[in-house]
N, C-alpha and C positions, 0 to 999 in steps of 0.2 A: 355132138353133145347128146347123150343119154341123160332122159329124165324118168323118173318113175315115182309114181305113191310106194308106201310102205308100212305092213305092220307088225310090231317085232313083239315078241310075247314071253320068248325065255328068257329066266331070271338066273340060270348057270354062267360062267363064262367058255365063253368060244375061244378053242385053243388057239393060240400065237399064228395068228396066220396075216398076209400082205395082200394088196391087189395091185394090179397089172395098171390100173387106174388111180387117180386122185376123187376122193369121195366126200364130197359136202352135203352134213342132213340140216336139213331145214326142221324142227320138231315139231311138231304141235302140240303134244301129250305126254309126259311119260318122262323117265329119265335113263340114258345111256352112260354108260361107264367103261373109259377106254385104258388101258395101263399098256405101257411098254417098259422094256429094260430101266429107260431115264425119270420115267415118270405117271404119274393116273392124273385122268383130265375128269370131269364131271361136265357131262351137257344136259342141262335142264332145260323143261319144256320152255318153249319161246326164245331159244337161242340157235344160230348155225354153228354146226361142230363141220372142223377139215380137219381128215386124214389125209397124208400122201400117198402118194404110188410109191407102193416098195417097202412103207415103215410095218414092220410086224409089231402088232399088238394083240394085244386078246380085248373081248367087250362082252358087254352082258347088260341088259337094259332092268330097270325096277318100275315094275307095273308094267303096261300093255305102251308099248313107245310108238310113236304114230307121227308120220310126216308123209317128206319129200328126200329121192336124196336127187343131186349130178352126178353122173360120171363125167371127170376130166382126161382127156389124151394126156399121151407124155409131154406133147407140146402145148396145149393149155393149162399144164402143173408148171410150167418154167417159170422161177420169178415167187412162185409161194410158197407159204410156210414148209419148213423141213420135217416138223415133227408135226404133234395133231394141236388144233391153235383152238381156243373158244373167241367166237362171233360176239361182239357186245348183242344187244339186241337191235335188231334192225326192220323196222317194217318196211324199207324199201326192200331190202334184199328177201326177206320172205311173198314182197309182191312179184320179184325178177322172177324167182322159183316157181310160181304159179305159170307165171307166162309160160315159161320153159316147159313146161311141164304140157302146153297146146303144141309144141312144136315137131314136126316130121324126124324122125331121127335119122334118115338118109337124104343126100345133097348136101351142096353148100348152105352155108351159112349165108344169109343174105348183111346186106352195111350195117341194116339196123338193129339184127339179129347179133351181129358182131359188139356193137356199142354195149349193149345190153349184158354180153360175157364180159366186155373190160368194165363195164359198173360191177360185177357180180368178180372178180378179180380182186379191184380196189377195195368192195369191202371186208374179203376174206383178208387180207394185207395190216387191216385197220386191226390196233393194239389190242392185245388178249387182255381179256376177264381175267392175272393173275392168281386171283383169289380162287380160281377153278382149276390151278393148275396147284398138284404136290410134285417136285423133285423126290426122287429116288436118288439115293446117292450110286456113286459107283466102287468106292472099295467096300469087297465083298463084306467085312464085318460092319460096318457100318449098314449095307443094305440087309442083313442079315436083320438087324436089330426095326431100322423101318418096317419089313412086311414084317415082320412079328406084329409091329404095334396096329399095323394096318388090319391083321387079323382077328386084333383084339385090341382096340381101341380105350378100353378101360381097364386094362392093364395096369396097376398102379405102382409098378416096382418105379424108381428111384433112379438117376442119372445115375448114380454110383452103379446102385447095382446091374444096368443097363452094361455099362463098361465093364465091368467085373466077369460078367455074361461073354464075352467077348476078347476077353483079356486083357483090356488097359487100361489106365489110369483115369483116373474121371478129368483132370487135365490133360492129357494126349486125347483122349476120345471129346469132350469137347472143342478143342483146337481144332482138329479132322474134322468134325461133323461139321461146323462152322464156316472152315477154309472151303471146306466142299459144298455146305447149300446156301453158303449164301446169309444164314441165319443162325440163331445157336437150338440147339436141341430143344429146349421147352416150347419156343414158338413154331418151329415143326409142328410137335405134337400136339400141338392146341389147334393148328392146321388139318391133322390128320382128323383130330374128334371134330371138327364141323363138317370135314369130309361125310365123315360116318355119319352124324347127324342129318343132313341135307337127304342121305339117303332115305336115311328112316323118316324122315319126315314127308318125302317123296310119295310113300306108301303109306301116311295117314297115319302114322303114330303120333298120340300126342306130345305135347310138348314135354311134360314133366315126366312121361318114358323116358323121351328120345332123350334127355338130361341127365338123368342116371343110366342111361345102359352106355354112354358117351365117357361116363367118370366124372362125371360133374357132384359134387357137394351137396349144391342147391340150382332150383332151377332160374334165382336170379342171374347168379353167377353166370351161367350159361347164355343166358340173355343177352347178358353185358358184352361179353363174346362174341355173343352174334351179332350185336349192333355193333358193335366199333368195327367188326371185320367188314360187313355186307351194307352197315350204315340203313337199319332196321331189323326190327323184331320178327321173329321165324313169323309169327301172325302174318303181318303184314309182308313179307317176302311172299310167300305163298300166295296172300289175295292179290298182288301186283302181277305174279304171274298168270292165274284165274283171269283177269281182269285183259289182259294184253290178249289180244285176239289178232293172227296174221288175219292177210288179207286174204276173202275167198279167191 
């Protein structure tokens, strides 16, 4: 098991690339952002992000991202997530990473050293934060129309004209975007703009920017949004985060 500190500072993203390894960050600071072909995950600070061996993604952090990560063998990846999962919050599992982090990186593993990877297994296993995960879809006009919005989240064209952009009917293109995420298009996109949001907020913009540059009206509106999805106020999301301190 490879352990290491780490501190990430670019705010571009890193071209499409994999590793030979399964990588779980432990954060302390900062926020990481991972996209593949199916989907963009969001790991903020005080959460563990797993990537697997093998999944190409591209990532780019906002603000200066600061942990811990593991490397996993191909036989310590068997059995977990296939694509990249967010971690509820865990302060056992940020206290495992510490330990790990004292430990020889050549020899066996000792029993209790083993126990300690199957607690740090089970909790990467434990249900995602889906509210941190957005689906991409996979036919191309349809993904087409996604990064668009991802590019520019306050975009304010119209289902219609979305489909129109694309060439189908605003019935055919909702039926498809639908049957494919799971969701119908407008709550996507309300997904996408807290996406974006989270970001900007990440980096200290305030609230009633991050509101309007999101396409929001008003920044109650936005609010209300933020609470029913995260179940609190960007205020208060923030100082909870502040507030949650891993173990040294």
């Amino acid at each position: 098991m490879l352990a290491f500190e780490f501190a990430r500072t670019e705010s571009d993203w890193a071209p499409p690339h994999s590793h030979a390894r399964g990588q779980l960050f432990a954060l302390n600071e900062g926020l990481l952002i991972v996209e593949t072909a199916r989907g963009r995950w969001l790991f903020p600070a005080q959460r563990c992000a797993w990537i697997p061996l093998g999944c190409t993604h591209a990532a780019r952090s906002v603000g200066r991202a600061v942990g811990s990560m593991l490397y996993f063998s191909a036989a310590a990846s068997r059995g977990l997530p296939r694509e990249p999962h967010v971690a509820g919050e865990s302060a056992l599992l940020f206290a495992i990473v510490q330990r790990i982090l004292g430990w020889s990186p050549y020899g066996q593993l000792s029993s209790s050293q083993s126990r300690l990877i199957a607690v740090v297994r089970d909790e990467i296993r434990r249900p995602q934060e889906e509210v941190l995960r957005l689906p991409i879809p996979r036919m191309a006009r349809l993904a087409r129309v996604a990064r668009a919005l991802l590019e520019n989240v306050g975009d304010y064209r119209t289902l219609d004209q979305w489909a129109a952009s694309e060439g189908m009917s605003r019935r055919t293109f909702m039926r498809a975007f639908s049957s494919e995420m799971h969701m119908p298009f407008g709550q996507w996109r309300q997904k996408a703009r807290l996406f974006a949001a989270l970001e900007r907020l990440g980096q200290n913009e305030s609230v009633t920017e991050v509101a309007m540059a999101v396409g929001y009206s008003s920044v109650s509106a936005f609010i209300e949004v933020f609470r029913s999805t995260l179940g609190t106020t960007p205020g208060q999301y923030f100082e909870r985060r502040r507030q949650f301190r891993p173990p040294a």
